[in-house]
N, CA and C atoms as a LAMMPS dump frame, in Angstrom:
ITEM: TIMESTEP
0
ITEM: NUMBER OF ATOMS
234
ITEM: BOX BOUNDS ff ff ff
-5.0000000000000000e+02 5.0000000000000000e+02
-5.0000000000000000e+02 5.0000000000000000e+02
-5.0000000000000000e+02 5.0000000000000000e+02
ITEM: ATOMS id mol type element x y z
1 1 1 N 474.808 114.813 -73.266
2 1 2 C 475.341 114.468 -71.975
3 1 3 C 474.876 113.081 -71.546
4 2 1 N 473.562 112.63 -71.648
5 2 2 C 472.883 111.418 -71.534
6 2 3 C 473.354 110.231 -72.351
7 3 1 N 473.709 111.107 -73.353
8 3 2 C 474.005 109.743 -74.614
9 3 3 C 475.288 108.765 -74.563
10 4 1 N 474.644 107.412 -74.804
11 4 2 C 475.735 106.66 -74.453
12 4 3 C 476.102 105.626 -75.951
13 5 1 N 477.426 106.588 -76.202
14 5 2 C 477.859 106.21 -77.791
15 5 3 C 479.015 105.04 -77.742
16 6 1 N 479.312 104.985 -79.022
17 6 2 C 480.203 104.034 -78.996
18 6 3 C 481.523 104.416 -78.716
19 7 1 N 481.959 105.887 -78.278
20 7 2 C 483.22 106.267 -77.97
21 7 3 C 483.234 106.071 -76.164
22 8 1 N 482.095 106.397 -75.671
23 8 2 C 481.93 106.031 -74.156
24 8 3 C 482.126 104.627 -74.147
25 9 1 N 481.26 103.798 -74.817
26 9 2 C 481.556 102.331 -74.598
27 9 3 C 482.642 101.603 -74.832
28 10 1 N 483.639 101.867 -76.031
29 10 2 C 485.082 101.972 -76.24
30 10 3 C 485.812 101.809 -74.787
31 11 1 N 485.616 103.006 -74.46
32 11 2 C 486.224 104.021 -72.765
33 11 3 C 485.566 103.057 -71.986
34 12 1 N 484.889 102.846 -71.651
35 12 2 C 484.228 101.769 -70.877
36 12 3 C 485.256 100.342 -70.153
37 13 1 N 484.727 100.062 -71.598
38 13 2 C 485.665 98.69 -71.822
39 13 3 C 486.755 98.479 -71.151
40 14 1 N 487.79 99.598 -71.887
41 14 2 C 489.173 99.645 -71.918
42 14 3 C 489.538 99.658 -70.523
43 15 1 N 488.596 100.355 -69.254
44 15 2 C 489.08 101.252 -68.104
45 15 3 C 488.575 99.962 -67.912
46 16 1 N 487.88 98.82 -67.493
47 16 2 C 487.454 97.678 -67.311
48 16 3 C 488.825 96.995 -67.478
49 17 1 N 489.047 96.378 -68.741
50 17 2 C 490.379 95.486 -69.402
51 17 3 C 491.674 96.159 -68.166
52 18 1 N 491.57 97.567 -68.059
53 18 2 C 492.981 97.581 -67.407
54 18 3 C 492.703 97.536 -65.607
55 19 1 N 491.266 97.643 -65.352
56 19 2 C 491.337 97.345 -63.939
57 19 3 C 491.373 96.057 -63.478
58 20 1 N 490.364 95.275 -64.268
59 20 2 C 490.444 93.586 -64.234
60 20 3 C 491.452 92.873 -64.813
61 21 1 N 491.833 92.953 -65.85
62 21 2 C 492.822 92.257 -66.739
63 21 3 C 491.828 91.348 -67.822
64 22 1 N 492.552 90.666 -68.826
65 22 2 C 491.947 89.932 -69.778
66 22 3 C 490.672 88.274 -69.346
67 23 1 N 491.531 87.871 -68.303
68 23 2 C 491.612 86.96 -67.54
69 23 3 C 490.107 87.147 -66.506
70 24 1 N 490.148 87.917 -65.868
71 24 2 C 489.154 87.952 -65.175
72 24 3 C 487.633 88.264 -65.762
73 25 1 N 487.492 89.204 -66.737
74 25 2 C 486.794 89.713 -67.516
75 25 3 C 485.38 88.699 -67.434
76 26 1 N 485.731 87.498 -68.372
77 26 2 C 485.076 86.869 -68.396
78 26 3 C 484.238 85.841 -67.415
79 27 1 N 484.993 85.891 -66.054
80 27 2 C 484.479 85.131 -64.729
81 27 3 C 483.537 86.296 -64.28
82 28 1 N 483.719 87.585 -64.52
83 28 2 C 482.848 88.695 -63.731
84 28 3 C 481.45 88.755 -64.576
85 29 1 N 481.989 88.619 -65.804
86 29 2 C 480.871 88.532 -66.892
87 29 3 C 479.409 87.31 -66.733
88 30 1 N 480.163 86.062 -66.175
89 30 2 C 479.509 85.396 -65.548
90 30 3 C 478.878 84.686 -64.307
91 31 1 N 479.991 85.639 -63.608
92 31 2 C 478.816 85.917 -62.4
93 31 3 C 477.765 87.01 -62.497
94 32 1 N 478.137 87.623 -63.587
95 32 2 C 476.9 88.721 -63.399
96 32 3 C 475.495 87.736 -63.678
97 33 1 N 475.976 87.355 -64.991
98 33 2 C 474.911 86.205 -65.762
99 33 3 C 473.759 85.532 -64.652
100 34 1 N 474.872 84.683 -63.927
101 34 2 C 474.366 83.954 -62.7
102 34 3 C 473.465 84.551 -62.038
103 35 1 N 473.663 85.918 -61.323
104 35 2 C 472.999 87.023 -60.641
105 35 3 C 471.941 86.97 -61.257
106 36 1 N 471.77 87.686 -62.262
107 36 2 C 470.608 88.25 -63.074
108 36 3 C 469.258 86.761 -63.236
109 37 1 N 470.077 85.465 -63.797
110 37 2 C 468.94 84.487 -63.917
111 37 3 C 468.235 83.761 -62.759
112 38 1 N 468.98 83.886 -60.933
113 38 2 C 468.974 83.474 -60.36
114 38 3 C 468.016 84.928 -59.908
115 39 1 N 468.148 86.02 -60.155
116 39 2 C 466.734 87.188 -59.656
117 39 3 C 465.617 86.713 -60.498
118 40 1 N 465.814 86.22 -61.841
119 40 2 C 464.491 86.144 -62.519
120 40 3 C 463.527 85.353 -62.007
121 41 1 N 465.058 83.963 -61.731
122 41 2 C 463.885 82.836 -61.17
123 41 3 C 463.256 82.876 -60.39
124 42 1 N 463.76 83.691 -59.078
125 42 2 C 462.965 83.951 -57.789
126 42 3 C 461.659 84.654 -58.029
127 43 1 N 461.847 86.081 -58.831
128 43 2 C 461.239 86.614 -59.083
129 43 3 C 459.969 85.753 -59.948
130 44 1 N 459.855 85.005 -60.91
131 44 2 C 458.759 83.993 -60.882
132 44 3 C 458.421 83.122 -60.357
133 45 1 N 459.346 82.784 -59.159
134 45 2 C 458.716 81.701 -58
135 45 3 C 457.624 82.576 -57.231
136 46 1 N 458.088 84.242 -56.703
137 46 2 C 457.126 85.021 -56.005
138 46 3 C 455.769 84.906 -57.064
139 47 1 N 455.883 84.892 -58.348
140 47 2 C 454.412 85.265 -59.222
141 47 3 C 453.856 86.382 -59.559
142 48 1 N 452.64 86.982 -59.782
143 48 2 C 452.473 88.414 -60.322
144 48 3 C 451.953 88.408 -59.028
145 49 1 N 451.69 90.064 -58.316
146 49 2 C 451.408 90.449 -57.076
147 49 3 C 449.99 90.333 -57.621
148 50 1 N 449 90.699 -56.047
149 50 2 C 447.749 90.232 -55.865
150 50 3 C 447.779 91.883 -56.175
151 51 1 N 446.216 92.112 -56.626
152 51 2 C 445.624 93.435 -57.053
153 51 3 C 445.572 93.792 -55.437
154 52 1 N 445.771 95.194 -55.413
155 52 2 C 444.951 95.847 -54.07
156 52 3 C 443.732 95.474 -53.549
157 53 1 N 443.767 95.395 -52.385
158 53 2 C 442.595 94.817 -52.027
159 53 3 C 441.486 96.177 -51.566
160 54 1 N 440.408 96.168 -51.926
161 54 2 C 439.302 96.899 -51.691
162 54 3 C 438.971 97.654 -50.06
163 55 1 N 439.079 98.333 -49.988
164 55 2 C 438.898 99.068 -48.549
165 55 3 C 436.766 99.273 -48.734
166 56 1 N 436.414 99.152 -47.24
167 56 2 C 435.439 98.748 -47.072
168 56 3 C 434.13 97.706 -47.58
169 57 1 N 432.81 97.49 -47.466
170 57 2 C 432.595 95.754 -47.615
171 57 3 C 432.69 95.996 -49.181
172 58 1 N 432.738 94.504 -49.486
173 58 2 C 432.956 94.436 -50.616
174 58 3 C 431.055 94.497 -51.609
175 59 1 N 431.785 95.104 -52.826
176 59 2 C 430.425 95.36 -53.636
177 59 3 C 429.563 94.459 -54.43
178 60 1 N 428.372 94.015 -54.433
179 60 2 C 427.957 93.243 -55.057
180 60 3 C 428.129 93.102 -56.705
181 61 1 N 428.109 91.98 -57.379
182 61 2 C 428.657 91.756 -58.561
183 61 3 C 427.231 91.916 -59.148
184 62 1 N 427.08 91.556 -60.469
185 62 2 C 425.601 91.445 -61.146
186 62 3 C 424.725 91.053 -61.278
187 63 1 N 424.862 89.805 -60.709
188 63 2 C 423.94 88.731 -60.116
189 63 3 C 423.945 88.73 -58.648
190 64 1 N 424.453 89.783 -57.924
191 64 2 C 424.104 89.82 -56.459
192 64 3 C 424.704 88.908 -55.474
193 65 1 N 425.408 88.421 -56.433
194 65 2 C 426.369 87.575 -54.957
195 65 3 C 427.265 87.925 -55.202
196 66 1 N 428.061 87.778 -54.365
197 66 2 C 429.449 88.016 -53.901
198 66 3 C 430.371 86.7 -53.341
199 67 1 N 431.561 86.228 -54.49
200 67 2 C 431.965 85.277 -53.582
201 67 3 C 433.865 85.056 -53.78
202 68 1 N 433.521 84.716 -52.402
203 68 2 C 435.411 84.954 -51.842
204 68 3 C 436.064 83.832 -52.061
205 69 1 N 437.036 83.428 -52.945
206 69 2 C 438.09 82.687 -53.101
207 69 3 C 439.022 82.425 -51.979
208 70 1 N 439.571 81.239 -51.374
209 70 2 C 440.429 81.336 -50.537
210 70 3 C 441.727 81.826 -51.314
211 71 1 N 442.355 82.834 -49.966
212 71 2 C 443.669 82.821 -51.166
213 71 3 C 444.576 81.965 -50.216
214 72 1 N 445.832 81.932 -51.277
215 72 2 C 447.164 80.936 -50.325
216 72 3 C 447.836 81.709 -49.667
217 73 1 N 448.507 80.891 -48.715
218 73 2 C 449.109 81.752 -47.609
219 73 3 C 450.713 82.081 -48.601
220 74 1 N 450.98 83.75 -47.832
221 74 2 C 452.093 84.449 -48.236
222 74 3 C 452.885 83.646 -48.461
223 75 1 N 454.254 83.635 -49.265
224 75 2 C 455.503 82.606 -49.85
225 75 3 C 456.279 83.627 -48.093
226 76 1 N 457.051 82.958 -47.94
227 76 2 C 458.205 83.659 -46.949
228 76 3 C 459.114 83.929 -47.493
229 77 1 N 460.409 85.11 -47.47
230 77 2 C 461.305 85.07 -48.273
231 77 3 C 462.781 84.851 -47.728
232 78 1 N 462.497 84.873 -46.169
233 78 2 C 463.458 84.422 -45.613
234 78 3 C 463.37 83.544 -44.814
């Protein structure tokens, strides 16, 4: 039921070709393109998320100090 063969993808296609036509196919194909590289990029402008931050004081390291990095202020996204 899950499996997605090459007789579904066939069917796929075809119900595609006759809702779009030949013609369009390929403009939808690349706006998808567009979509997808224009999420990636954003998505590495945001960067990897910051680890959770520690609930109550923070614990001493091994040498007994403890020291805080400034971090940068949040990106905005709108």
């Amino acid at each position: 039921m899950g499996e997605l063969g090459i007789d579904k993808i066939l069917l796929i296609l075809g119900a595609a070709l006759l809702l779009f036509g030949a013609k369009r196919i390929p403009e939808i194909a690349g706006s998808f393109g567009k979509g997808i590289r224009e999420f990636k990029k954003n998505m590495n402008e945001i960067g990897a998320p910051e680890p959770p931050q520690q609930l109550g004081p923070p614990r001493a390291t091994d040498d007994s100090r403890v020291s805080e990095a400034p971090r940068p202020e949040p990106k905005r996204l709108i």
